[in-house]
Structures are given as C-alpha cells and as structure tokens.
VEXTI-237943 format. One record per atom (N, C-alpha, C, CB): x, y, z. Coordinates in steps of 0.001 Angstrom, whole numbers, plus 500000, padded with zeros to 6 digits. Atoms other than C-alpha are relative to their C-alpha. Last residue first. Glycine has a CB too. Example, Ala and Ser with C-alpha at 12.3 -4.5 7.8 and 13.67 -1.06 7.14 Angstrom:
REM residues 2
499180498810499940
513670498940507140
499230501090500730
500414500462498585
500890498810500000
512300495500507800
500900501200500000
499008500027501246
This chain:
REM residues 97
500361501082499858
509766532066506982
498269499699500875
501258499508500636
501592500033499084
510482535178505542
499981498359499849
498228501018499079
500711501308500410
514413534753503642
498745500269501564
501403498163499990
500114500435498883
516349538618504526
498776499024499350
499797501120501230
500000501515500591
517232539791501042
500010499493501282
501301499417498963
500823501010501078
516482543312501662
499309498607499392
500424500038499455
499346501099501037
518567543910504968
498873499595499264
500755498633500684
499353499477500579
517201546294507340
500448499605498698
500657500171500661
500729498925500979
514382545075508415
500907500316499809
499035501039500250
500314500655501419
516843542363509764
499351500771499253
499250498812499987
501178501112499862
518094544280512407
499889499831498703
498536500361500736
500401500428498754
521502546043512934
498518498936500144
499835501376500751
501082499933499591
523379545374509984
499098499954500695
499835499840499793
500427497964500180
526627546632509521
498653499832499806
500734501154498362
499565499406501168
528306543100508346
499348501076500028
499857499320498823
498509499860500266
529176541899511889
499987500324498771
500905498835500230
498934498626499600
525641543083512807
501150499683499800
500071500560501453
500649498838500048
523675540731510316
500529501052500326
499095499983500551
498992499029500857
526259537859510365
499419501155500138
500233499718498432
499159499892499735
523731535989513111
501435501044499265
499909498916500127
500255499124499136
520752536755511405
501130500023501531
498476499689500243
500292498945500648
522162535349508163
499873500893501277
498779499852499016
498564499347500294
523573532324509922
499688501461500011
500730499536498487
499124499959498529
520174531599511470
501245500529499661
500286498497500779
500394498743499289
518473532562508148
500155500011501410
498663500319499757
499535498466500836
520611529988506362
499543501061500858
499227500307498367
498766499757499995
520013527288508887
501115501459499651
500153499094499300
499591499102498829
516492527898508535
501392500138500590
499264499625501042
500404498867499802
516455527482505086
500462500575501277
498745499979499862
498708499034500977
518619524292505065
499711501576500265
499844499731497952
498997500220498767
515695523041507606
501429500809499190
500275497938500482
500748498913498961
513211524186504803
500636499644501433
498108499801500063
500141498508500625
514950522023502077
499718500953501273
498618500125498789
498079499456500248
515745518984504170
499817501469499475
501146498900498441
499164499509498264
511847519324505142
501369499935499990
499672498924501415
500692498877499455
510686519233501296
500664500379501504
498384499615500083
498906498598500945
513095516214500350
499207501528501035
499363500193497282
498571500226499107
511241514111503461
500935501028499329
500754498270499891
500442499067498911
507828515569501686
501383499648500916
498279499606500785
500310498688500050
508703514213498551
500001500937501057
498988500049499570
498751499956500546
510111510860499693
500060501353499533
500259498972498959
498553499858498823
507217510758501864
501184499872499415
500143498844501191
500203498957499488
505052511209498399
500833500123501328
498662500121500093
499761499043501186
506578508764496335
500252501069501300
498536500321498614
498457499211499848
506781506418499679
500579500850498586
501290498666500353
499673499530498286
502743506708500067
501805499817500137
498989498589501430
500218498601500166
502453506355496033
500474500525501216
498578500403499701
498860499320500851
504316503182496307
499690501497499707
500189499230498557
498852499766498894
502078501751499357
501502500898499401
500501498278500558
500634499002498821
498750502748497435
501815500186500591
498442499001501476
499889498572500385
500479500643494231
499403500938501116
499247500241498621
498607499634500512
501451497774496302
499822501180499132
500720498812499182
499369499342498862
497649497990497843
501838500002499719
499474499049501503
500180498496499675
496295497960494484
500406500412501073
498816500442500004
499316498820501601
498404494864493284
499308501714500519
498808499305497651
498460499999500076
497512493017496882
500672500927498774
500471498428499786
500252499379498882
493707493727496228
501522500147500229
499048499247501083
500508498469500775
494034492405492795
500039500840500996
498423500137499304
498455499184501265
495668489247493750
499674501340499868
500128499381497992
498696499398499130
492810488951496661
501577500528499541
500318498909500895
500796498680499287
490078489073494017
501344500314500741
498381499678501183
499985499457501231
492133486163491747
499609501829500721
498680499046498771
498459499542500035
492083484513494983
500306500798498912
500984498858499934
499565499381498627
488555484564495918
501364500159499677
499753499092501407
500600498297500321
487138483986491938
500967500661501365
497658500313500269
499693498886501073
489529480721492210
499612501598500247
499224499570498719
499330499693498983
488079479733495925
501026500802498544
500561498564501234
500064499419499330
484802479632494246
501403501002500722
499351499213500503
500357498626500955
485639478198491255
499755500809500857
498794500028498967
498646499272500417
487251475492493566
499959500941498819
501065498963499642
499293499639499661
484360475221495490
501532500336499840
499674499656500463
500340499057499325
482001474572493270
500887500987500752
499301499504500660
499757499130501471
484077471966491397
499245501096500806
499197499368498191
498485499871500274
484192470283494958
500464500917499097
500531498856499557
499919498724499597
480304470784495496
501706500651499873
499370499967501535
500143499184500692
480017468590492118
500351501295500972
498745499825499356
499593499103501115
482178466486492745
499548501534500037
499459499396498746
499180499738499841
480754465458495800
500727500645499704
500178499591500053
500572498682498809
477672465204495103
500951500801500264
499514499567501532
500018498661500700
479261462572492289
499232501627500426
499410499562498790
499042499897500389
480460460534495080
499884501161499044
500402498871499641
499417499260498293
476895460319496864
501722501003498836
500900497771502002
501093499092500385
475073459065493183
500629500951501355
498109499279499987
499783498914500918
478053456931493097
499092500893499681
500339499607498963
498628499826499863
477757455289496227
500845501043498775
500530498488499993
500034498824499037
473712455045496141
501811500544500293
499106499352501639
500601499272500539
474252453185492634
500104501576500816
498762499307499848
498953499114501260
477107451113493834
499143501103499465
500524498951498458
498586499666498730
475019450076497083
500610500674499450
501079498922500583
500542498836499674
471821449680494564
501083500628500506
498883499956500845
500204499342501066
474144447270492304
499070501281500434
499426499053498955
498479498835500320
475368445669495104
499338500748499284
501569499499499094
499762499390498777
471556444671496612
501535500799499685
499987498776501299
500786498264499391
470627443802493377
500206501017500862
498929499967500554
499322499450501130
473679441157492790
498784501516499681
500146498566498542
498665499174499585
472561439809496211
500384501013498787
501380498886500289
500405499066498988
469288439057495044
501196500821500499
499336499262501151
C-alpha cells in the first residue's frame, strides 16, 4: 500500500516537474526571440545615431563655412572705402548673403 502511495507521489511529482520544463523551454525561446529583437533594435539605433553625427558633422562644417563668409564680407565692407569704394553696389565681387 505504501509502495502505491510513493509511486502516485513520484508520478504527481514528475508529471508537476515536467510542467515545468516545459513552460521553462517556453520561456527561454521566448526570452531568445526578445533579445535577438532588442540586438537588432540597438544595431538600427547605432546606425540612426551615426547618420545623426554624419550629418551634424556636415552641417557643423557648413556653419564654419558661412561664418568664414561673413567674416570676409565684414572685412570686405570694411576695406570698401579705403580702396575707393564707396558702397558695395559698387564693387562686382561683393559675396550676397
């Protein structure tokens, strides 16, 4: 009698145990697909964040350039009458900003 009574105990113990398993394997295909997703998400946001300092590396060049400019056409319109020119319509090569 006793040797029934284990043998259900072990039955209901491994019929529990392998429940177990199985939501276990569940959940670690689960948590696979989830990280595999979040790798991919991380790889497209390192390429988003490399285009975004392409382009501010572009556009930081761009405003050195067009600060140079105005530099120039501050000089320029400063030299203007010490080289005999009274206004800028005068002067051809005067830089439109």
């Amino acid at each position: 009698m006793e040797y029934k009574k284990s043998i259900e105990k072990l039955k209901k113990e491994s019929k529990y145990t392998l429940d177990k398993v199985v939501i276990g394997e569940s959940d670690l295909r689960r948590g696979q697909t989830d990280l595999r997703s979040t790798g991919k998400q991380i790889q497209s946001l390192i390429g988003s964040i490399y285009k975004a300092e392409s382009t501010a590396a572009g556009i930081n060049h761009l405003s050195s350039f067009f600060i140079v400019l105005v530099i120039l056409q501050l000089n320029l319109e400063l030299d203007l009458p010490r080289i005999g020119y009274a206004q800028p319509s005068d002067c051809s090569f005067y830089i439109l900003l």
